[in-house]
C-alpha positions as CSV (number, residue, x, y, z in Angstrom):
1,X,-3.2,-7.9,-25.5
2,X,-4.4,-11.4,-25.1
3,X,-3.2,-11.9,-21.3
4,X,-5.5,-8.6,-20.2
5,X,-8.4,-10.3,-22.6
6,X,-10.9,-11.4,-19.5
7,X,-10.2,-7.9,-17.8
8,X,-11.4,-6.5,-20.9
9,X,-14.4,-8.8,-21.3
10,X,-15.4,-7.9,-17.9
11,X,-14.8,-4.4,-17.5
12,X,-15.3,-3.2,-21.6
13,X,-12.8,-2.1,-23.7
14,X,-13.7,1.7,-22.7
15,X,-12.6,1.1,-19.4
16,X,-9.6,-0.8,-19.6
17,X,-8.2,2.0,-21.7
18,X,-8.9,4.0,-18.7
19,X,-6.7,1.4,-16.3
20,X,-4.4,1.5,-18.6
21,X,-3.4,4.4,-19.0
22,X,-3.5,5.4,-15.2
23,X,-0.4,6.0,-13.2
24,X,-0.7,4.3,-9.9
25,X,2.2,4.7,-7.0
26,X,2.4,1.6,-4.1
27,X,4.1,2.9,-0.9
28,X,5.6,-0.2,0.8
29,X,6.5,-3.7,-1.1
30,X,5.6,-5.7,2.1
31,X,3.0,-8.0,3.2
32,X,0.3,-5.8,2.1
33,X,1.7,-4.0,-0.7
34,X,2.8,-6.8,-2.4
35,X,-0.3,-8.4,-3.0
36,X,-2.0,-5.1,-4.2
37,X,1.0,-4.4,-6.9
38,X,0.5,-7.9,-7.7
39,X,-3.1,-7.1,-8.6
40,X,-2.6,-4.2,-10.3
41,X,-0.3,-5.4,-12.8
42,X,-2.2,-8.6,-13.3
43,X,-5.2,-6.2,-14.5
44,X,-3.3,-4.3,-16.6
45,X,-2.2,-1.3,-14.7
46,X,0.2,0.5,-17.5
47,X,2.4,2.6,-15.2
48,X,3.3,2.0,-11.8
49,X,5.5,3.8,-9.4
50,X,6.8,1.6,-6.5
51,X,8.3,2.9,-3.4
52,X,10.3,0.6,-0.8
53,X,14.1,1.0,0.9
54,X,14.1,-2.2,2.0
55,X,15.3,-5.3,1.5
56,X,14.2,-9.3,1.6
57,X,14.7,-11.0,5.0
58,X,14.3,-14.4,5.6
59,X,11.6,-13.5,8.4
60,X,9.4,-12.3,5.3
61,X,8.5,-15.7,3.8
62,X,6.1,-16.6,5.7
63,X,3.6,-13.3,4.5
64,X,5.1,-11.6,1.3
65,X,4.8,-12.6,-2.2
66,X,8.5,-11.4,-3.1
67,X,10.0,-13.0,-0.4
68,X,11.7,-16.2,-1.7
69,X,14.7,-18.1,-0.9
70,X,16.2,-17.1,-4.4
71,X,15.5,-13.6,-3.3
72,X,16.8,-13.1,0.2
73,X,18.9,-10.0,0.7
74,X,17.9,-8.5,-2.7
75,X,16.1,-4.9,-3.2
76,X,12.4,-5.2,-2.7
77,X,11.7,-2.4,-5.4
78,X,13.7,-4.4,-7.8
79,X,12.4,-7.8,-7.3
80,X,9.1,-6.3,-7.8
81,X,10.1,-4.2,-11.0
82,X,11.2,-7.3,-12.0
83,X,8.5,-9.6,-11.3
84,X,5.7,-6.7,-12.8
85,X,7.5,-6.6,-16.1
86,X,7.4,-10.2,-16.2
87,X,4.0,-9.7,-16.1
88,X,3.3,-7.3,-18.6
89,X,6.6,-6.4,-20.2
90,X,4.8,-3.3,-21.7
91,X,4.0,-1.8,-18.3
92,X,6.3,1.5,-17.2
93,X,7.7,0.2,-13.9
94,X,9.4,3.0,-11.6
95,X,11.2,1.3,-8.7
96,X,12.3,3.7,-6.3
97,X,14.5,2.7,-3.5
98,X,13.3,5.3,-1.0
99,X,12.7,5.9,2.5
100,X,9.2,7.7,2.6
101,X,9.9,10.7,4.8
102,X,9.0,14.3,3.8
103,X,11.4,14.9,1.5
104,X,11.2,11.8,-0.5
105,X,7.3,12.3,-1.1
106,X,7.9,15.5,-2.6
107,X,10.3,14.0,-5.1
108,X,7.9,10.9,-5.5
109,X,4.7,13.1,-5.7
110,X,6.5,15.4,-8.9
111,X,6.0,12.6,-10.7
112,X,2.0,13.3,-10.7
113,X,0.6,9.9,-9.8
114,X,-3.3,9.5,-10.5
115,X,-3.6,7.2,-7.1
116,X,-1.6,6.2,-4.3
117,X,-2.0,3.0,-2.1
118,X,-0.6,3.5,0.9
119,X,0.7,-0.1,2.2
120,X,3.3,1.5,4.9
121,X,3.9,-0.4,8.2
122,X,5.7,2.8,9.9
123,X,3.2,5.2,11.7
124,X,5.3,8.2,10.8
125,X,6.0,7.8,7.3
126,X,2.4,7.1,6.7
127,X,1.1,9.5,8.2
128,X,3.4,11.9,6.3
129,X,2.2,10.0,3.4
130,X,-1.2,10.6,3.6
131,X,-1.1,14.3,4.7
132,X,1.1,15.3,1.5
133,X,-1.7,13.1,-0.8
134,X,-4.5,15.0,1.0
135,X,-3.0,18.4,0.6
136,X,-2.8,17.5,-3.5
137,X,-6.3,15.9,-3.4
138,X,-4.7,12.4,-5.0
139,X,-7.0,9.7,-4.5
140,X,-5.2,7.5,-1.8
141,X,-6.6,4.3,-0.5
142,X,-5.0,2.9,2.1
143,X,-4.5,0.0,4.4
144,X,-4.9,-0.4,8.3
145,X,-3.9,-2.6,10.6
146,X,-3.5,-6.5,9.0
147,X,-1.2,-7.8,11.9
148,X,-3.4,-9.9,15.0
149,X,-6.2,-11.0,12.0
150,X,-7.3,-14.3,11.4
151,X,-11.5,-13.4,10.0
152,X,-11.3,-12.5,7.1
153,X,-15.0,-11.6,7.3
154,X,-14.0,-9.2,9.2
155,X,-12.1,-7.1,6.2
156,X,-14.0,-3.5,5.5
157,X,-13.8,-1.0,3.4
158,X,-14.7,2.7,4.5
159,X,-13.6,6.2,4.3
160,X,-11.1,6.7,7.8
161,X,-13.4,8.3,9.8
162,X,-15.7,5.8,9.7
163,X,-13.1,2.8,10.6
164,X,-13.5,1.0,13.8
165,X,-11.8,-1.5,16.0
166,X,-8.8,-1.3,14.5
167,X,-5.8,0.9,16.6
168,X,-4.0,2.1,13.7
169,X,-6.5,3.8,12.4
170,X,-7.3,5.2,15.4
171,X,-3.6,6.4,15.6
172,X,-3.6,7.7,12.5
173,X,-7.0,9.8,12.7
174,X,-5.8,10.8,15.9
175,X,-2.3,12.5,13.7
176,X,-4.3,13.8,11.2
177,X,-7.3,15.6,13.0
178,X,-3.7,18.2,14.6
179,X,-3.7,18.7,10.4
180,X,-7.9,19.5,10.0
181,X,-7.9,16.1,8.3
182,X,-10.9,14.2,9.4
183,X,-12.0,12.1,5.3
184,X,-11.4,11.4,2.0
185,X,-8.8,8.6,2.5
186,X,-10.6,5.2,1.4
187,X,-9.0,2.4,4.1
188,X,-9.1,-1.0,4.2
189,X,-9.4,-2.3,7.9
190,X,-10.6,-5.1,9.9
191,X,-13.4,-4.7,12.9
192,X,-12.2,-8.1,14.3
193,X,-10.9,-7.4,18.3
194,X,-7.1,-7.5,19.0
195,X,-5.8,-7.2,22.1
196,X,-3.3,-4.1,21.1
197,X,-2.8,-0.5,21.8
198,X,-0.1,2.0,20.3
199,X,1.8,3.5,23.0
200,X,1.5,7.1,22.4
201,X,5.0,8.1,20.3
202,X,8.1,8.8,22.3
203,X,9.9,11.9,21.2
204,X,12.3,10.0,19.4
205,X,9.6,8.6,17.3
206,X,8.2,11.9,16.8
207,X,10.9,12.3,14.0
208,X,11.6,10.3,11.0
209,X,14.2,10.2,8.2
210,X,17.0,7.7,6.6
211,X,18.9,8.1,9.8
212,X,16.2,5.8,11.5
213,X,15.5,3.5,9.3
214,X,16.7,0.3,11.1
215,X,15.0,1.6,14.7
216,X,13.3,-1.3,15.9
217,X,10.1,-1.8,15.5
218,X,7.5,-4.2,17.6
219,X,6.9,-7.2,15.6
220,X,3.3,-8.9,15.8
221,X,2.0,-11.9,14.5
222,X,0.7,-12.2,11.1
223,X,-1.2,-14.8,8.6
224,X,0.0,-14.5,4.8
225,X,-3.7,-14.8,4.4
226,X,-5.3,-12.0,5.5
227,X,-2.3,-9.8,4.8
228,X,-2.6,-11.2,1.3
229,X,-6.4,-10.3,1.1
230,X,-5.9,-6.8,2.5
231,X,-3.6,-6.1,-0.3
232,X,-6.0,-7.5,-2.9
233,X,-8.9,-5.8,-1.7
234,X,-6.8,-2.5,-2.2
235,X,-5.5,-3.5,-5.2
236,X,-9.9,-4.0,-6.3
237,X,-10.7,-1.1,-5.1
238,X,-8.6,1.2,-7.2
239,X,-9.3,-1.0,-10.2
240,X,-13.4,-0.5,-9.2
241,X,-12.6,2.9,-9.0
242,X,-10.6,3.7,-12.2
243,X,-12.7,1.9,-14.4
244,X,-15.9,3.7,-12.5
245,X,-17.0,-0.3,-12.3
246,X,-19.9,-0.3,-9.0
């Protein structure tokens, strides 16, 4: 196909096979996880499995590459099918209108997914997210805190337990050391200092399911920039590491 011709050039034709033909699944259509589906299909990503319940608000134009005023109020998961297959009308789009909670990974993870980005904004669903991917040994790559940002030199890439600075991962390793989880989740992150700490979870928070999807959540600044780059840099590193390109 001509429109994946410089992939090719750059990563050889042996390689680009292997992209695509991979099955990748994005958890969360947002700030970050837009930008990373975004790259994917631009490379040539042939089957992609996207996972959102919610829909565009007006509050998400200023950050989120679906978010449009022709698009307010509509599905995330199908703007984004949409927008993919418009693309590359040969890819195999799955847009599942979900909320991630333990049940709907199961169904989600059937499907047999070579990688999983994890671009979730909700502590509790991601970490569900990423203990169920562990557990099957899927390569998941994953992104941190973006929110409070405005270095980009500051963006990392590292396994979790060697992030820094940032307090969702330090949440999040926190959860997962009560499951003997301590590696093997590749995380994108930023070491720049934010003046933020996640209150330790009420008991109310300590469950999650559809019947609290519209709890409220505390909203913190963000710049469309480095949420944009955080999703690319995902999105580079699952293309680096399908194609085995170092």
């Amino acid at each position: 196909m001509q429109r994946f011709s410089r992939t090719k050039l750059l990563l050889g034709e042996e390689r680009f096979l292997r992209l695509n033909k991979s099955h990748i699944a994005v958890f969360g259509l947002g700030a970050v996880g837009g930008y990373a589906l975004e790259g994917l299909a631009r490379a040539g990503v042939g089957r992609l499995t996207i996972v959102d319940f919610d829909v565009i608000q007006e509050t998400n134009i200023n950050r989120q590459i679906f978010a449009l005023e022709s698009t307010l109020g509509m599905s995330k998961v199908a703007v984004a099918a949409d927008r993919v297959l418009d693309i590359n009308p040969h890819c195999q789009v799955e847009a599942l209108e979900r909320f991630v909670d333990d049940v709907s990974i199961e169904e989600i993870l059937q499907l047999r997914p070579d990688i999983i980005i994890d671009a979730i904004d909700s502590l509790n669903p991601k970490v569900q997210l990423l203990k169920a991917a562990h557990r099957r040994s899927i390569p998941t790559f994953s992104s941190m805190g973006a929110a409070l940002r405005t270095d980009p030199m500051h963006i990392k890439v590292s396994d979790i337990s060697k992030t820094k600075n940032c307090p969702l991962a330090r949440r999040i390793r926190k959860r997962l050391k009560k499951e003997d989880i301590y590696t093997g989740i590749t995380c994108v992150y930023s070491t720049e200092p934010v003046d933020f700490e996640y209150p330790p979870p009420s008991e109310h928070e300590q469950k999650s399911g559809p019947s609290l999807r519209g709890r409220g959540r505390r909203t913190l600044g963000s710049l469309p920039t480095l949420t944009a780059l955080f999703g690319l840099t995902l999105a580079n590193e699952v293309i680096r590491f399908v194609a085995k390109k170092l």
